[in-house]
N, C-alpha and C positions, 0 to 999 in steps of 0.2 A: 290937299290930299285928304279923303277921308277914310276913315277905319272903318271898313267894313268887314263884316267877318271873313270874308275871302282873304284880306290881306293881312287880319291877324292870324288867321290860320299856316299861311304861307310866311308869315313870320316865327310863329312859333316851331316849324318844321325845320324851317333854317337855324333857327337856335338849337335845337335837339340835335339837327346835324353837327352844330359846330360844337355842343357839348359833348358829344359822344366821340368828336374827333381830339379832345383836350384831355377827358377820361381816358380815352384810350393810350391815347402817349404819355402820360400821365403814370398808368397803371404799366406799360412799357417799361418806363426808369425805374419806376419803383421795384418791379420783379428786377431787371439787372443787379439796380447796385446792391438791393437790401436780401436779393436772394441765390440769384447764380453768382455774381461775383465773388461773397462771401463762400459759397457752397467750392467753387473752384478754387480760389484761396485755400483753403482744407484739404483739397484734392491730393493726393499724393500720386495719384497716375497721370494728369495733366502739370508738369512741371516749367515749360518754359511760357513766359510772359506774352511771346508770339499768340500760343495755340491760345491760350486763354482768350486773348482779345479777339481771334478767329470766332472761335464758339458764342463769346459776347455780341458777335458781330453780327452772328448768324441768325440768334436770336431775337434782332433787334431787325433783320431782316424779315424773317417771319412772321415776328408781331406786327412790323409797318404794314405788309405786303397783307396779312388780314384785316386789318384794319381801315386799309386802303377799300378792299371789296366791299366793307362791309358801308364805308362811307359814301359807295359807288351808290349801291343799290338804295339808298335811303334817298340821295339826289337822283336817281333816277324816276323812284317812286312820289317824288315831288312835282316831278316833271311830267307827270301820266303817265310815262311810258311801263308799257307790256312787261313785265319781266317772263312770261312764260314763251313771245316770240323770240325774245333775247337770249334765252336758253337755250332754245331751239337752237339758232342762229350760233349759238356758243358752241354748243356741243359739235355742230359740223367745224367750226369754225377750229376747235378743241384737237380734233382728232385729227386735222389734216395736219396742225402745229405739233400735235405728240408726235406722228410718223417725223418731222423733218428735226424734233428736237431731242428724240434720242438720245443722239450724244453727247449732247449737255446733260442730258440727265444722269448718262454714266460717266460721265464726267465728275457732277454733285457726288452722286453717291458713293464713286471710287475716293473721292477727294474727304467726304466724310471719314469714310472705315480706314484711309491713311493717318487723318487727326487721332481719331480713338484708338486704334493700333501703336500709335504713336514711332512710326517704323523713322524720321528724321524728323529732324529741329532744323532751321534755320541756321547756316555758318557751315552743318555736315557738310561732309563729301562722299556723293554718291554716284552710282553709277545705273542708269537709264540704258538700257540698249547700249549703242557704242558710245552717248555720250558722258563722259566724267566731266566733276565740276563741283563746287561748292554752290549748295543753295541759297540761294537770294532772297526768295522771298514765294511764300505758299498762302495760296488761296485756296476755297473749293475746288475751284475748277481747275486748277493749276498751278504746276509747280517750277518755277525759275530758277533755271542752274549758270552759273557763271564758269564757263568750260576752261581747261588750259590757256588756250589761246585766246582768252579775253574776249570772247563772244556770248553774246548772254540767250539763252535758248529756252524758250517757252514750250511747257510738254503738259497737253494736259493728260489730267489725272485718268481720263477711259482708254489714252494709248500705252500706260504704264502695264505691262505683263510681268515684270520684276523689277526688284532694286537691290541692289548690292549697297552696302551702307559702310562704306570704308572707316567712318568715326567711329560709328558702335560697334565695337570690336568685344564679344566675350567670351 
């Protein structure tokens, strides 16, 4: 095999990909542990160890999930391909997923402003609609209640209209 500029080229492009993909998770950990984790530690309105690693979580979702694009379009720009038919192609492709993904979204965002409201912790007892229970376990999207009769009931966070919070009592 010989080195011609075409395949030092297409080597050096692969390496920039895969340094910018090592920088980036790199710079991921470093912002958690050396600055939200420490910043939440301090926190005096996020208290339970739960929410914390939620928000850790989330964080580390965000950064992968840009990171991830941003390592798309550099391999794709490797590969010749168009990025302005792909956008094109995105954007239909965008808006027909935004109308069917809705309720995930108000799902995220109901499931956020419950985090930072801080209205239950994990172990509460609350109450959903007719169902009471002790919580399980809370994600964004949803929150897991362990009812009376030992049935475990998955609600997500955009069909919640109120909560009655039997622990935090003041």
């Amino acid at each position: 095999m010989t080195l011609t500029p075409e395949v030092i080229n297409t080597t050096w492009q692969l390496g920039t990909i895969l340094a910018t993909l090592i920088a980036g998770k790199l710079i991921i950990k470093y912002v958690s542990d050396y600055a939200i984790k420490p910043l939440l530690a301090k926190s005096k309105k996020v208290k339970t160890e739960q929410k914390k690693q939620t928000i850790v979580r989330t964080i580390h979702l965000i950064g992968n999930s840009i990171l991830a694009a941003i390592v798309l379009v550099l391999f794709l720009r490797l590969f010749g391909i168009s990025l302005a038919s792909l956008a094109t192609g995105a954007g239909i492709t965008g808006l027909i997923f935004g109308l069917g993904a809705q309720s995930l979204i108000k799902d995220i965002i109901a499931g956020l402003f419950m985090l930072l409201e801080d209205q239950f912790d994990i172990g509460d007892t609350i109450e959903v609609g007719e169902i009471i229970g002790e919580v399980i376990n809370v994600t964004l999207r949803s929150t897991v209640i362990r009812d009376r009769t030992g049935n475990t009931c998955y609600i997500p966070h955009g069909n919640i209209t109120h909560i009655i919070n039997h622990t935090k009592r003041k």
